[in-house]
C-alpha positions as CSV (number, residue, x, y, z in Angstrom):
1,X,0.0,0.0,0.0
2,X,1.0,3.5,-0.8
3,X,2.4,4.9,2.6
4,X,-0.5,7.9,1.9
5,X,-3.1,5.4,1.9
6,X,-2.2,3.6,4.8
7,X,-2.2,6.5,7.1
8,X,-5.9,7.0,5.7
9,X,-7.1,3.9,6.3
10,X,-5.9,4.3,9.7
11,X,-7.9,7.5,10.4
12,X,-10.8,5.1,8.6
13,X,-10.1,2.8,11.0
14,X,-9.8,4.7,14.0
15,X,-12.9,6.6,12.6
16,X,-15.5,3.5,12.5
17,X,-13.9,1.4,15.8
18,X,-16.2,3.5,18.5
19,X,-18.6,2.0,21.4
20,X,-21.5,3.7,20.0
21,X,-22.4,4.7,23.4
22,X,-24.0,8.3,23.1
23,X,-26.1,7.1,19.6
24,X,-27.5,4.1,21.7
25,X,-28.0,6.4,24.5
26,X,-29.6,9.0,22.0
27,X,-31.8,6.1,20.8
28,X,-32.9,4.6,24.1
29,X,-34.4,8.3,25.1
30,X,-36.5,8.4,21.9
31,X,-38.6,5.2,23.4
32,X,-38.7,3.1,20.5
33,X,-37.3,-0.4,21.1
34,X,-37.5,-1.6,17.5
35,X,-35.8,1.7,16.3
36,X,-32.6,1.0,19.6
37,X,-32.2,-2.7,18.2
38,X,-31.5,-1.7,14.8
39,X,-29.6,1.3,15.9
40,X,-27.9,-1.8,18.0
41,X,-27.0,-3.1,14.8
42,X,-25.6,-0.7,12.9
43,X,-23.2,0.1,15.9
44,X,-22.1,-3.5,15.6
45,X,-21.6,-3.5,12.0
46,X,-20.0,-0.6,11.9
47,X,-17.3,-2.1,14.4
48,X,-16.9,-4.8,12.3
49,X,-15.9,-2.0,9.7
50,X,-13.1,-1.7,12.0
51,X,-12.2,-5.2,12.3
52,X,-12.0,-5.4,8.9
53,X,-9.8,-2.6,8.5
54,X,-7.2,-3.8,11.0
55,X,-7.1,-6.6,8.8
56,X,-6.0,-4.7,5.8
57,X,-3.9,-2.4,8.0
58,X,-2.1,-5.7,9.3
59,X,-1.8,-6.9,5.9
60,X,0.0,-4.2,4.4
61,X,2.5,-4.6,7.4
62,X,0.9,-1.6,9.3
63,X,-1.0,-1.4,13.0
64,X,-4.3,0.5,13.9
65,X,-4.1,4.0,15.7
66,X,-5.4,5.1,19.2
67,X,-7.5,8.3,17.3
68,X,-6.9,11.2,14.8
69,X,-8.1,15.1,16.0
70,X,-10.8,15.1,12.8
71,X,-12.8,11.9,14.6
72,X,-12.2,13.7,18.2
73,X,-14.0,17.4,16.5
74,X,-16.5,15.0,14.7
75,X,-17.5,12.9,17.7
76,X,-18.1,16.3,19.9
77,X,-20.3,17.7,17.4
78,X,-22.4,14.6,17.7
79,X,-22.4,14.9,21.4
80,X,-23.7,18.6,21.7
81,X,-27.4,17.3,21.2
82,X,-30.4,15.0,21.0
83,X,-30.6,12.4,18.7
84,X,-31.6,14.2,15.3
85,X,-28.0,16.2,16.4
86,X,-26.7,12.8,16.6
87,X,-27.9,11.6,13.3
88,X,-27.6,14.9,11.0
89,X,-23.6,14.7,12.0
90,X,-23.9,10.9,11.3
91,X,-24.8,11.6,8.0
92,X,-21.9,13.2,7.8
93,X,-19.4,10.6,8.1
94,X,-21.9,8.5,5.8
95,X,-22.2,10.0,3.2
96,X,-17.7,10.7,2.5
97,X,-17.5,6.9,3.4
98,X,-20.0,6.6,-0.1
99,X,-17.2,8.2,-1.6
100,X,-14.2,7.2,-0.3
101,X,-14.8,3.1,0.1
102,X,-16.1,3.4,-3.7
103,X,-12.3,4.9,-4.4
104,X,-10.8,2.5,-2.0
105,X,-12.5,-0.6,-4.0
106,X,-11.4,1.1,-7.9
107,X,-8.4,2.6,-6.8
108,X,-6.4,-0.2,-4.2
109,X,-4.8,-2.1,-7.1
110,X,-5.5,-5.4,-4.9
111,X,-7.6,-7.6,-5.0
112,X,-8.0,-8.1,-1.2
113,X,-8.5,-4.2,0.0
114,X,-11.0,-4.2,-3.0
115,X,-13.2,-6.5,-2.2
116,X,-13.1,-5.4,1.8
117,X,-13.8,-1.8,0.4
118,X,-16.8,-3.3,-2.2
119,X,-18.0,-5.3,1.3
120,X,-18.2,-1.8,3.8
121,X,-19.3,0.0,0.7
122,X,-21.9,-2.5,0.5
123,X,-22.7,-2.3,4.1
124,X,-23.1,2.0,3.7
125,X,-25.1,2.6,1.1
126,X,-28.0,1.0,3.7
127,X,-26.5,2.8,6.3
128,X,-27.9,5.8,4.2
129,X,-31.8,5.6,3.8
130,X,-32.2,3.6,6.9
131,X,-31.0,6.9,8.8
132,X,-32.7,9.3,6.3
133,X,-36.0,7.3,7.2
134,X,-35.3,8.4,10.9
135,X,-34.3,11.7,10.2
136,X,-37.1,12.3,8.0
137,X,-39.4,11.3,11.0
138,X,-38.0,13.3,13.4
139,X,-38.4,16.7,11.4
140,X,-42.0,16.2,9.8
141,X,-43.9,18.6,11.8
142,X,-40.8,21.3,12.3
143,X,-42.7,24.5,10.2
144,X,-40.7,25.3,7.2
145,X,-38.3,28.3,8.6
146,X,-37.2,25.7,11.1
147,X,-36.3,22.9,8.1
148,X,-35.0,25.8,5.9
149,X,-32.5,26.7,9.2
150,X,-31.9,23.1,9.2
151,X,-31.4,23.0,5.5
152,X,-28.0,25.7,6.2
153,X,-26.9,24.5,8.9
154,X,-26.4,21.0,7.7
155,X,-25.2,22.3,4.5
156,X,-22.8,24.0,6.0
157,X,-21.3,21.2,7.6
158,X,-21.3,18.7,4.9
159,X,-19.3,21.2,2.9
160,X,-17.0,21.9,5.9
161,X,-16.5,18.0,6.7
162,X,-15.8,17.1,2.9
163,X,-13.8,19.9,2.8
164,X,-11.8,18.9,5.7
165,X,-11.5,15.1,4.3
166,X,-10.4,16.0,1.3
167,X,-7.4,17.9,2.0
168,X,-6.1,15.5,4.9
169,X,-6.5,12.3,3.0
170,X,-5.5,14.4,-0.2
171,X,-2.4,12.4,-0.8
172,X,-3.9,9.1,-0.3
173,X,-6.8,10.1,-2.6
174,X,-4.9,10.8,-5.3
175,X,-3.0,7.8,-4.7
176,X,-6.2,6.3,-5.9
177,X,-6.9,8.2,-8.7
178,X,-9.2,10.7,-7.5
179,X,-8.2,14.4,-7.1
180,X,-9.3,16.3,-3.8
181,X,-11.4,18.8,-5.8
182,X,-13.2,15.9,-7.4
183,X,-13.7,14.1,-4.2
184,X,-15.1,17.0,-2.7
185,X,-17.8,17.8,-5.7
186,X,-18.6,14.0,-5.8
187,X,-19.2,14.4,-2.3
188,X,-21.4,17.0,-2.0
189,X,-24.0,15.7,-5.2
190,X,-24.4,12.4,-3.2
191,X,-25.7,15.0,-0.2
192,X,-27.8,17.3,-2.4
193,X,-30.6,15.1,-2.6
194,X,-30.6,14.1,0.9
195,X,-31.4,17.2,2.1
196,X,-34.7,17.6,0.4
197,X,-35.4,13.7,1.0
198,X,-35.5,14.7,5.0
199,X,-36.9,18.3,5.5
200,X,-39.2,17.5,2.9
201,X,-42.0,20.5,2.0
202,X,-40.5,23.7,0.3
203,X,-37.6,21.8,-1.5
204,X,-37.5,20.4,-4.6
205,X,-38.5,16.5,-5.8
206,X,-35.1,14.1,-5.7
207,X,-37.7,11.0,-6.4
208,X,-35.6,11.2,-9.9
209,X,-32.3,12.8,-9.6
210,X,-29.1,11.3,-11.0
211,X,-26.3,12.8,-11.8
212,X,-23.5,12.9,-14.9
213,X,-21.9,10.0,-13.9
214,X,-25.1,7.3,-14.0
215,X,-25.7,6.9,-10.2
216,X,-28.9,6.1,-9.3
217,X,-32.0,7.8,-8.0
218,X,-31.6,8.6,-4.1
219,X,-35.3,7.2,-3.1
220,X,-38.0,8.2,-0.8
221,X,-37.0,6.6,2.4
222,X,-39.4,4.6,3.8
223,X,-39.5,1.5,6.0
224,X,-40.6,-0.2,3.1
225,X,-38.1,0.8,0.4
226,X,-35.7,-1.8,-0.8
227,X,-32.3,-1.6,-0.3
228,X,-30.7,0.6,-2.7
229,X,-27.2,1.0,-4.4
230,X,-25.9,5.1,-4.5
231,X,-22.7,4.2,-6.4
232,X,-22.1,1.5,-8.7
């Protein structure tokens, strides 16, 4: 592994390899036990994220790290509210993993950090509606001004956090073929539809939106909706 890539997959590592503690805590408050055991779930598979990443870290001949200042600011955002706090800042985190496993799994050049990347990518792009579905639920009877201040601020930090990603795994991005400017704009198109697909009313429809390079529809999260691919 490129020496670039390898400290980013550490800071991956390090990212995904958390308890979970304040989301399960976040959950248990909204009094929903079906909602807690899948949030149960996701915690767990996320860890396994981690495991799996060791595992390619151990591979290349390289050990895990105890943390990285960018998880440490991300985690303390996360903290400073309820659950929809919680999740919005989530969706953060979800949304440049879309991006950067789906350059991990093209760009690696092996066939074993491929197919772990193709396997958490796999795992993420669930991740995604099954949290827009809660968010979605969580702001449908905030009045518009409210979703429209909602709209900024989450905006704001999506731009902020790719931003951020982009220029300190910049060297291990382009070690996979993918320059930071374009990981940032890739970024932000998965997130423009997202936005609408939560706050809902005063926004315009995503049911249809796909972008220039043939990803597919984000949907309209529901319980019901079938799992669905946002990068080929």
């Amino acid at each position: 592994m490129h020496p670039a890539l390898i400290h980013s997959v550490q800071r991956f590592q390090a990212g995904e390899d958390g308890d979970g503690g304040s989301l399960i805590a976040a959950a248990e408050r909204a009094g929903d036990p079906v909602y807690l055991a899948a949030i149960r779930l996701f915690v767990a598979e996320e860890q396994s994220h981690a495991v799996r990443l060791a595992n390619v870290l151990r591979y290349a001949g390289a050990g895990t790290i105890a943390g990285h200042w960018t998880d440490t600011v991300f985690v303390l955002v996360r903290r400073a509210g309820g659950l929809r706090l919680e999740l919005l800042t989530l969706m953060l985190a979800e949304v440049v993993a879309l991006r950067y496993y789906r350059a991990l799994r093209d760009g690696a050049g092996d066939p074993y950090i491929s197919d772990v990347a193709a396997r958490i990518l796999s795992d993420e792009e669930r991740h995604v509606p099954f949290h827009l579905d809660r968010l979605r639920q969580g702001f449908a009877a905030t009045p518009l001004p409210g979703r429209l201040a909602v709209a900024a601020f989450w905006w704001t930090l999506m731009t902020g956090a790719a931003v951020v990603v982009a220029a300190d795994h910049g060297a291990a991005l382009r070690a996979l073929g993918l320059p930071r400017h374009r990981f940032v704009h890739d970024v932000l198109r998965l997130f423009r539809p997202m936005v609408p697909a939560v706050l809902g009313g005063g926004f315009h429809r995503v049911g249809e939106w796909r972008d220039d390079d043939q990803c597919p529809r984000v949907p309209d999260p529901t319980p019901t909706a079938s799992p669905h691919r946002y990068l080929s």
